[in-house]
C-alpha positions as CSV (number, residue, x, y, z in Angstrom):
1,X,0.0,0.0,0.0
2,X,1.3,3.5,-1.1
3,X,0.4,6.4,0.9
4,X,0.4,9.6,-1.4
5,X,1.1,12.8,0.4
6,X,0.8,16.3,-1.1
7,X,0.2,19.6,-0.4
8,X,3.3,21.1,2.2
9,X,5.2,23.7,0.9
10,X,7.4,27.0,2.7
11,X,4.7,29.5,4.2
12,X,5.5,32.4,6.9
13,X,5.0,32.3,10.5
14,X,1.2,32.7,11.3
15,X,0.3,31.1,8.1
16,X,-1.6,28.1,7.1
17,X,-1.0,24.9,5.1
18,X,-3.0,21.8,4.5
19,X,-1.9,18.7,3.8
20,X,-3.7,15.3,2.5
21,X,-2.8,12.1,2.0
22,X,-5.0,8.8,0.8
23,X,-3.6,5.4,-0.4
24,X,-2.8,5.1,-4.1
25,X,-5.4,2.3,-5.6
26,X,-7.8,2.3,-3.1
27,X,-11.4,4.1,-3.5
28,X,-12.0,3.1,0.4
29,X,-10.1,2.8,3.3
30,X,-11.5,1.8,6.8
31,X,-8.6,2.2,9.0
32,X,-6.8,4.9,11.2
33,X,-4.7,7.2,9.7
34,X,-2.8,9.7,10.8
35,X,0.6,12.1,10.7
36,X,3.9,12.4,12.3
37,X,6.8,15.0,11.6
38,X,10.7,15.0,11.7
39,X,12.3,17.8,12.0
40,X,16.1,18.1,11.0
41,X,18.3,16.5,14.4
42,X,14.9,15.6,15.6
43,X,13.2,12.1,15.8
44,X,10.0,11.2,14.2
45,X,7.0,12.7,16.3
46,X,3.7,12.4,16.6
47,X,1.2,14.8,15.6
48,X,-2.1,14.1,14.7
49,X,-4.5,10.5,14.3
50,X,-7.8,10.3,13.5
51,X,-10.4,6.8,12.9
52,X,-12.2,6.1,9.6
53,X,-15.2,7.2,10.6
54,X,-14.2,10.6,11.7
55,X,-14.5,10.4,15.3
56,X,-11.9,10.0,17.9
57,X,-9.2,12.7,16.8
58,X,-5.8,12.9,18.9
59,X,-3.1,15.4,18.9
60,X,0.3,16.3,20.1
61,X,-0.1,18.9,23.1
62,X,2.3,21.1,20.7
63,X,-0.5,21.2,17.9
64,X,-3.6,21.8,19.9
65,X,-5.7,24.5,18.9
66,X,-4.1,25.2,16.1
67,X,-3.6,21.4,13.4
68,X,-7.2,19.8,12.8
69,X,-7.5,16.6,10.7
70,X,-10.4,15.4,9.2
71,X,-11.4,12.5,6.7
72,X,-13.0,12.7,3.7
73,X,-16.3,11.8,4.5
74,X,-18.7,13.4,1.4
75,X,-18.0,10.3,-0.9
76,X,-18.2,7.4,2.0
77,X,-15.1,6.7,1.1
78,X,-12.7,7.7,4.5
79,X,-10.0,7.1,1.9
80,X,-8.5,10.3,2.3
81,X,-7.5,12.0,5.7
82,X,-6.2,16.1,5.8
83,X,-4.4,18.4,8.3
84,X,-5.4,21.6,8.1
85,X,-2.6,23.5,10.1
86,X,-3.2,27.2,11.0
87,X,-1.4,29.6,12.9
88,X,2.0,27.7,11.7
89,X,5.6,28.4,13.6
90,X,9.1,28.1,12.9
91,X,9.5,24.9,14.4
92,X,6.6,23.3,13.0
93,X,9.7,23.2,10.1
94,X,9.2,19.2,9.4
95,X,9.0,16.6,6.9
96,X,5.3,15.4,7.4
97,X,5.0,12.0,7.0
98,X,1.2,10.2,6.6
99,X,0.4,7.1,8.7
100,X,-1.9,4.1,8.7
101,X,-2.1,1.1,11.0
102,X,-3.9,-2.1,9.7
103,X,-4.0,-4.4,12.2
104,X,0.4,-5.3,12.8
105,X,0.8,-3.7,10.0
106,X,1.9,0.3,9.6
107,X,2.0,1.9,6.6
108,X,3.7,4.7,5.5
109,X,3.7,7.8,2.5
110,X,7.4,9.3,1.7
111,X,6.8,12.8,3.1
112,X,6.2,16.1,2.1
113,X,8.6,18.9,3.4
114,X,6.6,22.1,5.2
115,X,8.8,24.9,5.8
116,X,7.6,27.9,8.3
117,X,10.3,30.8,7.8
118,X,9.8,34.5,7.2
């Protein structure tokens, strides 16, 4: 399973991004998905998870009140998850990485770069 990331690019400080991500091939997908960053130095954290249906978010205490992901629900299809970040800082500087657990199993997407400088 691919995981297909898109939408980070560089933005100033206060500014807002969103990303999305949704596995390549599939018209549905029924499981938890999520996102974690790495910043440069830094290890792989955790930022955001959400189920298929929509309910349950979590977040990291450094994102609160300001990230909110959401699944595509308007098709039925949960297939694609989003992170609407708002309100964006210099060290929210990461490579955003998209998550899915199925079952054992994690999935991963390659990562799309956001980049908070003025």
């Amino acid at each position: 399973v691919q995981l297909v990331e898109s939408g980070g690019g560089l933005v100033q400080p206060g500014g807002s991004l969103r990303l999305s991500c949704a596995p390549s091939g599939y018209t549905t997908w029924r499981y938890q998905m999520g996102w974690y960053r790495q910043a440069p130095g830094k290890e792989r954290e955790f930022v955001a998870r959400i189920e298929w249906n929509g309910d349950d978010a979590e977040y990291a205490e450094s994102v609160k009140g300001r990230f909110t992901i959401s699944r595509d629900d308007e098709r039925r299809t949960h297939n694609t998850v989003y992170l609407q970040m708002n309100g964006l800082k210099p060290n929210d500087t990461a490579i955003y990485c998209c998550h899915s657990a199925v079952g054992p199993t994690d999935y991963w997407g390659q990562g799309t770069q956001v980049t908070v400088s003025s």
